[in-house]
C-alpha positions as CSV (number, residue, x, y, z in Angstrom):
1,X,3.5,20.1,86.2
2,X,1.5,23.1,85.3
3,X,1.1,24.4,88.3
4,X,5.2,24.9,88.4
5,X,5.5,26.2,85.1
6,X,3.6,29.5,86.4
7,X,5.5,32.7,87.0
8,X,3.6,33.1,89.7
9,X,4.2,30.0,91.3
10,X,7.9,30.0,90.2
11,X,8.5,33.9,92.0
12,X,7.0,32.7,95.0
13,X,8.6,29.6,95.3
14,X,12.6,31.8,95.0
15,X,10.8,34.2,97.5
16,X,10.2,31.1,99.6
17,X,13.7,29.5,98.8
18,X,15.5,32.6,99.6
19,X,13.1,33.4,102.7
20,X,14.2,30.0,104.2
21,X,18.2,30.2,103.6
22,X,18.0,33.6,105.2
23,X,16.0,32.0,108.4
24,X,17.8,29.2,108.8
25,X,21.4,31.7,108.8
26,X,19.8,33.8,110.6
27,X,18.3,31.1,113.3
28,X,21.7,29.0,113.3
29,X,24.3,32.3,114.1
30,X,21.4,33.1,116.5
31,X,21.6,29.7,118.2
32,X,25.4,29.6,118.6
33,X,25.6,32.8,120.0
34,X,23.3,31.7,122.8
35,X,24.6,28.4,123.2
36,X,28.0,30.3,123.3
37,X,26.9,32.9,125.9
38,X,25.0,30.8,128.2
39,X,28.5,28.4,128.5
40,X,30.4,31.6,128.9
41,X,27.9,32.3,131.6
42,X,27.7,29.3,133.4
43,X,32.0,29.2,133.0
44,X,32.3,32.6,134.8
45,X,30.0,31.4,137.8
46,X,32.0,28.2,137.9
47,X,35.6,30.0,137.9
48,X,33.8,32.2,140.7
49,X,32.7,29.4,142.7
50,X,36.3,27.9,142.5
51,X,38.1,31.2,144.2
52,X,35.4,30.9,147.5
53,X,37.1,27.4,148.1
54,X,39.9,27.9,150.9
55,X,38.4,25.1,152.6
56,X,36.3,23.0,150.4
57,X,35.4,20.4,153.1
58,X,32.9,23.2,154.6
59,X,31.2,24.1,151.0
60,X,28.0,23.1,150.6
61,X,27.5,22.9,147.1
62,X,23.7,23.3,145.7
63,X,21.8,20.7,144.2
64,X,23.0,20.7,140.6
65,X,26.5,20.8,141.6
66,X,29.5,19.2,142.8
67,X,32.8,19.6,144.3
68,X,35.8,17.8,143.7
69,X,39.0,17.3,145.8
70,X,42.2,15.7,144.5
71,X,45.8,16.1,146.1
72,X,49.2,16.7,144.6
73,X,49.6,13.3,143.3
74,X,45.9,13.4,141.3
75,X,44.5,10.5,144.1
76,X,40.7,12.2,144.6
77,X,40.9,13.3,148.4
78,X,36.8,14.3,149.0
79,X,33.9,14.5,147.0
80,X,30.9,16.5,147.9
81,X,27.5,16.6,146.3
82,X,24.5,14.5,145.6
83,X,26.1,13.8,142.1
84,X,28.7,11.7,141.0
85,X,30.5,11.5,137.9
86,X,33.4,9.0,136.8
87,X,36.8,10.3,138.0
88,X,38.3,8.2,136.0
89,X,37.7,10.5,132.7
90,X,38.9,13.5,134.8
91,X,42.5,12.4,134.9
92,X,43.7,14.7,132.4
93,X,41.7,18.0,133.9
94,X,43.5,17.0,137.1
95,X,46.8,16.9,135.2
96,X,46.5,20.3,133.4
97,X,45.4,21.7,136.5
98,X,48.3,20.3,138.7
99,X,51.2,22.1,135.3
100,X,49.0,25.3,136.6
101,X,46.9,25.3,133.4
102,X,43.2,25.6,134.2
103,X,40.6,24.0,132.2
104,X,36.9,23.1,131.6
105,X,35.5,20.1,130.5
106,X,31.9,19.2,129.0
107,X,31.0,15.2,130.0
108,X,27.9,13.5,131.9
109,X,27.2,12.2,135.3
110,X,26.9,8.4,136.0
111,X,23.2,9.2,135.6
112,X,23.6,10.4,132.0
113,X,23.1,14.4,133.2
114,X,25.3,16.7,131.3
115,X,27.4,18.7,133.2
116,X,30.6,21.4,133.1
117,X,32.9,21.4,135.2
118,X,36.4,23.6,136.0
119,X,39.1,23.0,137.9
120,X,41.8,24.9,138.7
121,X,44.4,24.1,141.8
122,X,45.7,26.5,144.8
123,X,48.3,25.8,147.8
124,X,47.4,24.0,151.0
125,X,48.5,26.4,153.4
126,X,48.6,23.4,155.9
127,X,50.9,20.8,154.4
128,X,52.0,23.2,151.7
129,X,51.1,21.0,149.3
130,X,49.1,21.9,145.7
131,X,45.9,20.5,145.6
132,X,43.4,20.4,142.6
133,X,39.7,21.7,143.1
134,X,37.1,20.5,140.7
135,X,33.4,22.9,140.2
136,X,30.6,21.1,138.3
137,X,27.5,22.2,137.6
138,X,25.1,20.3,135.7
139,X,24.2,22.2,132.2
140,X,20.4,20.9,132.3
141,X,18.9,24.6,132.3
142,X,21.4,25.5,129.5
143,X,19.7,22.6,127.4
144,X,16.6,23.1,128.9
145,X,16.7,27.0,127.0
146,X,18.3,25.9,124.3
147,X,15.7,23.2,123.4
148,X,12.9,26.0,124.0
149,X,14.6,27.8,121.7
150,X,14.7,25.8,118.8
151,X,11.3,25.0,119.5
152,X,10.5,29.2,118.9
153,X,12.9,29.3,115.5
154,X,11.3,26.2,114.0
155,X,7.4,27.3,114.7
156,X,8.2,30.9,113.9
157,X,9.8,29.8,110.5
158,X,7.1,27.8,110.0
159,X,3.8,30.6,110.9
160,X,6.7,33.2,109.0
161,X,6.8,30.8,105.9
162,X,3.1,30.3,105.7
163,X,2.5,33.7,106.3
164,X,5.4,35.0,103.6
165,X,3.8,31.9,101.2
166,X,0.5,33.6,101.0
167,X,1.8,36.7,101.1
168,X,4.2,36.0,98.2
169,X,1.1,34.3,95.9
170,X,-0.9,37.7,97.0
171,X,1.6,40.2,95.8
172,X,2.6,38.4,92.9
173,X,-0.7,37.9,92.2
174,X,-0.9,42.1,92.1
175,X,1.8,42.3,89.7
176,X,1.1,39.9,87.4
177,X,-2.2,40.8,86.7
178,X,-1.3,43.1,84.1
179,X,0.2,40.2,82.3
180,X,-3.6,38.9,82.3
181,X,-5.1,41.6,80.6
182,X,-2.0,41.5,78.1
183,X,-2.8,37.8,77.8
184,X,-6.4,38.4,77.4
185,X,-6.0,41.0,75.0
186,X,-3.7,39.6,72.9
187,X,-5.4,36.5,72.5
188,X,-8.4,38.3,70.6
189,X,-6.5,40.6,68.6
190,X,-6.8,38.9,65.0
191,X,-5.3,40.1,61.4
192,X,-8.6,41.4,60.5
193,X,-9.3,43.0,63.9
194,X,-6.7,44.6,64.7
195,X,-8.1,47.6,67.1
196,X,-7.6,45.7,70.6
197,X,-5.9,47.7,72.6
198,X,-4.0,46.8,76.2
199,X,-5.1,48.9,78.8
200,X,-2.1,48.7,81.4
201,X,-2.0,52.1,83.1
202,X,0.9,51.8,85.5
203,X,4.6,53.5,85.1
204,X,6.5,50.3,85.8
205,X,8.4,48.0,83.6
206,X,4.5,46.1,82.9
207,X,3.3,49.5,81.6
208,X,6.1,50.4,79.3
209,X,5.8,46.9,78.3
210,X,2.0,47.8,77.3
211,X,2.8,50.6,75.3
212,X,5.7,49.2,73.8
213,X,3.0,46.1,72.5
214,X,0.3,48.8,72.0
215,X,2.5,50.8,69.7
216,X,3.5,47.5,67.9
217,X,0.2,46.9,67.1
218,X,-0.3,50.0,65.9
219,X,2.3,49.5,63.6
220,X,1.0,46.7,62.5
221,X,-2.4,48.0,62.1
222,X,-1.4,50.8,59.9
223,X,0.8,48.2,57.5
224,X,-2.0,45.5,57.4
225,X,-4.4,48.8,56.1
226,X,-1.8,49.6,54.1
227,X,-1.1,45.7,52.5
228,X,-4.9,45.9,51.9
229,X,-4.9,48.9,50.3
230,X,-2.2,48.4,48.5
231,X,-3.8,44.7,46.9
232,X,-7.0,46.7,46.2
233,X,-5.5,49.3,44.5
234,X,-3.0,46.7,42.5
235,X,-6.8,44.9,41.7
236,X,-7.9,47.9,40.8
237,X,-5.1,49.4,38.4
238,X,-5.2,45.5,36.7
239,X,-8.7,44.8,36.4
240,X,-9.6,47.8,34.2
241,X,-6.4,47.1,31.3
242,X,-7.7,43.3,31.6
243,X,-11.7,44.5,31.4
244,X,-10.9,46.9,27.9
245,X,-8.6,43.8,26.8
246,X,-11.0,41.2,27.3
247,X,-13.8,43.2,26.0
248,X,-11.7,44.8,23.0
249,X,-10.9,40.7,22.3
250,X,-14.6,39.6,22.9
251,X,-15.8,42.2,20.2
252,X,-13.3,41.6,17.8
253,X,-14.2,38.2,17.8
254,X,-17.9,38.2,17.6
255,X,-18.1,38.5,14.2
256,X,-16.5,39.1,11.0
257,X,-14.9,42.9,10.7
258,X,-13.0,45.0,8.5
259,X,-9.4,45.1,8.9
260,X,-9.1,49.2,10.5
261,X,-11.1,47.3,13.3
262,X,-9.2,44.9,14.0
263,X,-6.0,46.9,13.7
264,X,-7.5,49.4,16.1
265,X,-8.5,46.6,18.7
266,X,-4.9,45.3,18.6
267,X,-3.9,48.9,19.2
268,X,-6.0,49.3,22.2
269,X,-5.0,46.1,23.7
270,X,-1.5,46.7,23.1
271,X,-1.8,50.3,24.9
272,X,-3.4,47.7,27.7
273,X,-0.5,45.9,28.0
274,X,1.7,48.6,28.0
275,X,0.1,50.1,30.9
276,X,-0.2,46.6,32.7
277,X,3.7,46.2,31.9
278,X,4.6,49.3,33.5
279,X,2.2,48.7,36.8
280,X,3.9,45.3,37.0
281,X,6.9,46.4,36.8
282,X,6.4,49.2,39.6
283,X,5.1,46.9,42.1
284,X,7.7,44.4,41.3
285,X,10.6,47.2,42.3
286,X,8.2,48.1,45.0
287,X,7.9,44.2,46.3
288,X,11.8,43.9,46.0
289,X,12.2,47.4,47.7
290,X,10.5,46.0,51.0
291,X,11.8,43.2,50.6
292,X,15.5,44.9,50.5
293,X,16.4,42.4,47.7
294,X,16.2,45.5,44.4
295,X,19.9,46.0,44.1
296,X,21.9,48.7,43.1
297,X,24.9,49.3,41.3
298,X,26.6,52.6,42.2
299,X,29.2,54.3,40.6
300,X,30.7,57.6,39.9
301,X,27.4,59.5,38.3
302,X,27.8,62.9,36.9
303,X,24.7,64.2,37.8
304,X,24.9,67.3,35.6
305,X,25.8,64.9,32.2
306,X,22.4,62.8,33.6
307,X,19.7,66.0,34.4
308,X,21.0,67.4,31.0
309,X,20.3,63.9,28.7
310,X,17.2,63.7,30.4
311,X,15.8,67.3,30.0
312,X,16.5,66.8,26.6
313,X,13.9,64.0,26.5
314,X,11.2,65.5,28.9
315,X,11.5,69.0,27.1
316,X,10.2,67.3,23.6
317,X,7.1,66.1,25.3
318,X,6.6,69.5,27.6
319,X,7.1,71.3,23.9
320,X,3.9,69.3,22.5
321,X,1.6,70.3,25.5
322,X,2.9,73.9,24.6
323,X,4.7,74.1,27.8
324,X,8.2,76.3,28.1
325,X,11.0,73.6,29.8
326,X,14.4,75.5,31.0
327,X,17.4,73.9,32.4
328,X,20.1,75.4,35.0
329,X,22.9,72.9,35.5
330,X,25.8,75.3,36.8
331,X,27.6,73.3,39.1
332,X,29.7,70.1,38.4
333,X,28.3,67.8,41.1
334,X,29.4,64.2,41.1
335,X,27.5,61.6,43.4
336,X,28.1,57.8,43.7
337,X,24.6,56.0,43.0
338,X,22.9,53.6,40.3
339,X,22.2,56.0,37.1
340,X,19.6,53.7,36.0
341,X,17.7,54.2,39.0
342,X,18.9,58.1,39.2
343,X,17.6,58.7,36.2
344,X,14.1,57.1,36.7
345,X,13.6,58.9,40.1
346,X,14.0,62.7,38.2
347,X,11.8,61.0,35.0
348,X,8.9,60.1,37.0
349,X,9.1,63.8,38.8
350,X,9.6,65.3,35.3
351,X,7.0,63.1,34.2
352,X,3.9,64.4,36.5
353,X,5.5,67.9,36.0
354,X,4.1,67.8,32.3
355,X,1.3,65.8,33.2
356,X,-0.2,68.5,35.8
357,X,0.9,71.4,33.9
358,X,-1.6,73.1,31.2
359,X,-0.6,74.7,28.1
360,X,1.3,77.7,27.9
361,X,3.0,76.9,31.7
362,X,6.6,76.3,32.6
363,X,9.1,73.4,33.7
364,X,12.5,74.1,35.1
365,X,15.0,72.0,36.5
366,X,18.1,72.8,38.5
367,X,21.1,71.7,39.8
368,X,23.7,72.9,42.5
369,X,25.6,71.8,45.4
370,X,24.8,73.1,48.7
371,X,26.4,71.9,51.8
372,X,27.9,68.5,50.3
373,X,24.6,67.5,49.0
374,X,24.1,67.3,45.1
375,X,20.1,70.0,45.4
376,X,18.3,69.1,42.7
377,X,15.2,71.2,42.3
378,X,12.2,70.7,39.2
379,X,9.8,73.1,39.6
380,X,6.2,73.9,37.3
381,X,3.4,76.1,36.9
382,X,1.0,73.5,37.5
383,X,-2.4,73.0,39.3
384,X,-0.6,72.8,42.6
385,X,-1.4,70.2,45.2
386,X,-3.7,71.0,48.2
387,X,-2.3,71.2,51.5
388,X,-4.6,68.4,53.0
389,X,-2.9,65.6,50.1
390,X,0.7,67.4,50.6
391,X,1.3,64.9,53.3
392,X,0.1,61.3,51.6
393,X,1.6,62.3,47.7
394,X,4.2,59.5,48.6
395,X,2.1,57.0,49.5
396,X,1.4,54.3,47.0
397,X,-1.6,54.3,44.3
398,X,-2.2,57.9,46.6
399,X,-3.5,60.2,43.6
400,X,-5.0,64.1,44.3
401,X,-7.4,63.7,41.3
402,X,-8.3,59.7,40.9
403,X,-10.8,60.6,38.1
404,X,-7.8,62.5,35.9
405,X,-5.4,59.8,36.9
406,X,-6.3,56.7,35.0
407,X,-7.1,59.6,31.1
408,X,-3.7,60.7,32.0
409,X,-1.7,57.5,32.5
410,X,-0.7,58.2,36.0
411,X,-1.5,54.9,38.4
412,X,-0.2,56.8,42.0
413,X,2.9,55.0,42.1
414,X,5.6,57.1,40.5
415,X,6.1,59.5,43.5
416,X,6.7,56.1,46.2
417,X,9.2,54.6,43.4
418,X,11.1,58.1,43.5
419,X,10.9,58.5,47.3
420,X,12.4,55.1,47.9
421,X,15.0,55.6,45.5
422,X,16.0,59.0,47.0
423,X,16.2,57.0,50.7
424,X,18.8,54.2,49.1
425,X,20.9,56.9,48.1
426,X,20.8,58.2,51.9
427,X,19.0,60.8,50.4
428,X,15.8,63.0,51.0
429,X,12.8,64.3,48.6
430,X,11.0,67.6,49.3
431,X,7.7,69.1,48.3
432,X,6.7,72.7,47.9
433,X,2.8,73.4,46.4
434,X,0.4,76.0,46.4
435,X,-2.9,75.5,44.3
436,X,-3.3,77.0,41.5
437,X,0.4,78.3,41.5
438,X,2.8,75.2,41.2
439,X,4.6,72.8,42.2
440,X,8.6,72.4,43.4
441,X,10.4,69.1,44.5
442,X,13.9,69.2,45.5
443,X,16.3,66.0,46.1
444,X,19.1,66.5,48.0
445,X,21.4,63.5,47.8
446,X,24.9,63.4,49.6
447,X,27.9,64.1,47.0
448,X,29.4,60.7,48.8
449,X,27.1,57.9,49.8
450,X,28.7,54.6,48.8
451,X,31.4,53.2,47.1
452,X,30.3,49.0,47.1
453,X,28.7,47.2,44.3
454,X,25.3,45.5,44.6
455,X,23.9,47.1,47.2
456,X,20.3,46.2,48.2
457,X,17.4,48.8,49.1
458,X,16.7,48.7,53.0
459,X,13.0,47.8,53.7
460,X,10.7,50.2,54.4
């Protein structure tokens, strides 16, 4: 049963199938139209023979014929020939020759021998009387070919079969090879391996197959290195609150302290959790994000009411770095999105804004509408961000400077959180940088996205 559940086997056997219908059309129409011509042949020669007869008693017919003689009343008057048939079935020839109807008729001779005869009838000039004249010939040669030519079809469907057999196995063999190397290669490509390649180099359907599966497995390549990444990093960002908790514990415990210790333990551990809270509760909206379960509830959001309540907030922190926070909200834009979630995608900008930019710099948010998109832009006098990282600032736990990340609070996942935010709003997010000089984001979010409740955020 194996054997037949190969495509290979399975194409060649329809090749086969459809091979053999077409031969055995082709062979029947092939062995009428003989059978057809050689009658009409042998018909015409008979219907000749029939007008020479003016006198039939002085025919000599040839071996594998005969000639037959009946008068007006059908009695048989002379037979001549070496063969003899049954006049008895000829009645009704005779009779549809004597209403002036002539006529053939297929039977056999007394010794079994097929044979055609005509007969057709003509006026005794003598006794003016009508008189009937049978022809026979016996329709041996026409079987004769006829045979030999069924023996030709069936050995030349059979050597053609054979022949189109292994030539079907052959070429299917040629084009399904690919599949092979597909097979092959898929069978050793594992989750931690997974650099396999196929290497189909043709420009048919197989080959676009290839690089259809090829790409595929890139994809899922650069999303396993990025699921591993991603748990490392998580580890990573976890381990270290859980290491100072567990060793702020351990010393508190070892022995008897005074109470400012203690209290400033607490504190430390406290900050810990915090900061574990907060990267929890980023890779839960993350998690949810991909999974397109984090759901959102849009509604009429005035977007200038929103930037303004937040500067207010952001500008008391910029103020205690010493850094100069301006606002320009001149347009009235209304958008339809969550505010929660509106709000925390400008806070986390805002927030790194501060966090990158020293003392005596600046912070300014804006807001317009340009081409039925609600442009906001929050722009800083910061360190700037190098060309090479411009590319990967979206990417999760992806920080420019790890070993100022962790002093200043920042874990890498505030920029994602803020991209994929912007996206469920059918929105973009923009960056601008030059080191040393600053750094601009702009969001552009249509002034109309979606009017439904509860919407979820499509996986990435």
């Amino acid at each position: 049963m194996k054997f037949f559940k190969s495509i290979r086997t399975r194409l060649t056997l329809w090749y086969l199938t459809v091979m053999v219908i077409l031969l055995l059309m082709f062979s029947s129409v092939a062995y009428i139209m003989l059978d057809h011509n050689l009658y009409q042949n042998l018909d015409n020669a008979l219907r000749a023979k029939s007008t020479q007869l003016n006198a039939p008693s002085v025919i000599i017919p040839q071996s594998d014929e005969i000639l037959l003689s009946f008068n007006y009343n059908g009695t048989l008057n002379q037979e001549i020939g070496t063969i003899t048939v049954d006049t008895s079935k000829l009645s009704g020839l005779v009779k549809q020759a004597l209403s002036g109807q002539n006529s053939y008729l297929t039977t056999v001779t007394t010794a079994n021998q097929g044979i055609r005869l005509y007969a057709t009838s003509f006026l005794n000039l003598f006794n003016d009387q009508t008189v009937v004249v049978v022809v026979g010939r016996l329709t041996t040669e026409i079987t004769d070919v006829l045979h030999t030519f069924m023996y030709i079809i069936i050995f030349a469907m059979i050597g053609v079969i054979v022949l189109a057999g292994l030539g079907g196995l052959f070429l299917a063999d040629r084009v399904l090879r690919p599949v092979e190397r597909i097979t092959k290669t898929a069978q050793k490509i594992e989750g931690s391996d997974l650099s396999q390649r196929i290497d189909v180099k043709t420009d048919d359907e197989l080959g676009r197959l290839a690089v259809t599966l090829n790409e595929m497995i890139g994809r899922l390549e650069e999303s396993f290195s990025r699921q591993r990444q991603f748990t490392a990093d998580a580890s990573h960002e976890l381990r270290t609150p859980l290491a100072i908790m567990q060793a702020e514990a351990t010393l508190a415990l070892s022995k008897e302290r005074a109470p400012d210790d203690y209290r400033k333990a607490l504190e430390t551990i406290s900050q810990e959790s915090d900061h574990m809270s907060s990267v929890i509760g980023k890779l839960l909206f993350l998690a949810r994000s991909d999974a397109g379960k984090e759901q959102l509830n849009f509604e009429d959001v005035d977007l200038k009411e929103l930037i303004i309540g937040l500067a207010a907030n952001i500008e008391a922190f910029a103020q205690d770095k010493g850094i100069k926070f301006t606002v320009d909200t001149k347009d009235d834009v209304n958008v339809s999105g969550d505010k929660v979630k509106l709000r925390q995608l400008f806070t986390n900008i805002l927030e790194n804004a501060v966090r990158y930019t020293p003392a005596d710099g600046k912070i300014s948010i804006s807001l317009l509408e340009k081409e039925s998109n609600a442009v906001v832009s929050i722009s800083d006098t910061g360190i700037g961000i190098p060309p090479e990282h411009l590319p990967h600032i979206f990417e999760r736990f992806y920080r420019v400077d790890k070993a100022r990340a962790r002093a200043d609070g920042g874990v890498g996942l505030g920029l994602a959180i803020a991209k994929i935010i912007a996206e469920s709003h059918k929105g973009k997010i923009q960056v601008e940088s030059e080191v040393g000089k600053g750094t601009t984001f702009i969001v552009s979010i249509p002034v109309k996205v979606l009017t439904q409740q509860h919407v979820g955020i499509p996986a990435e």
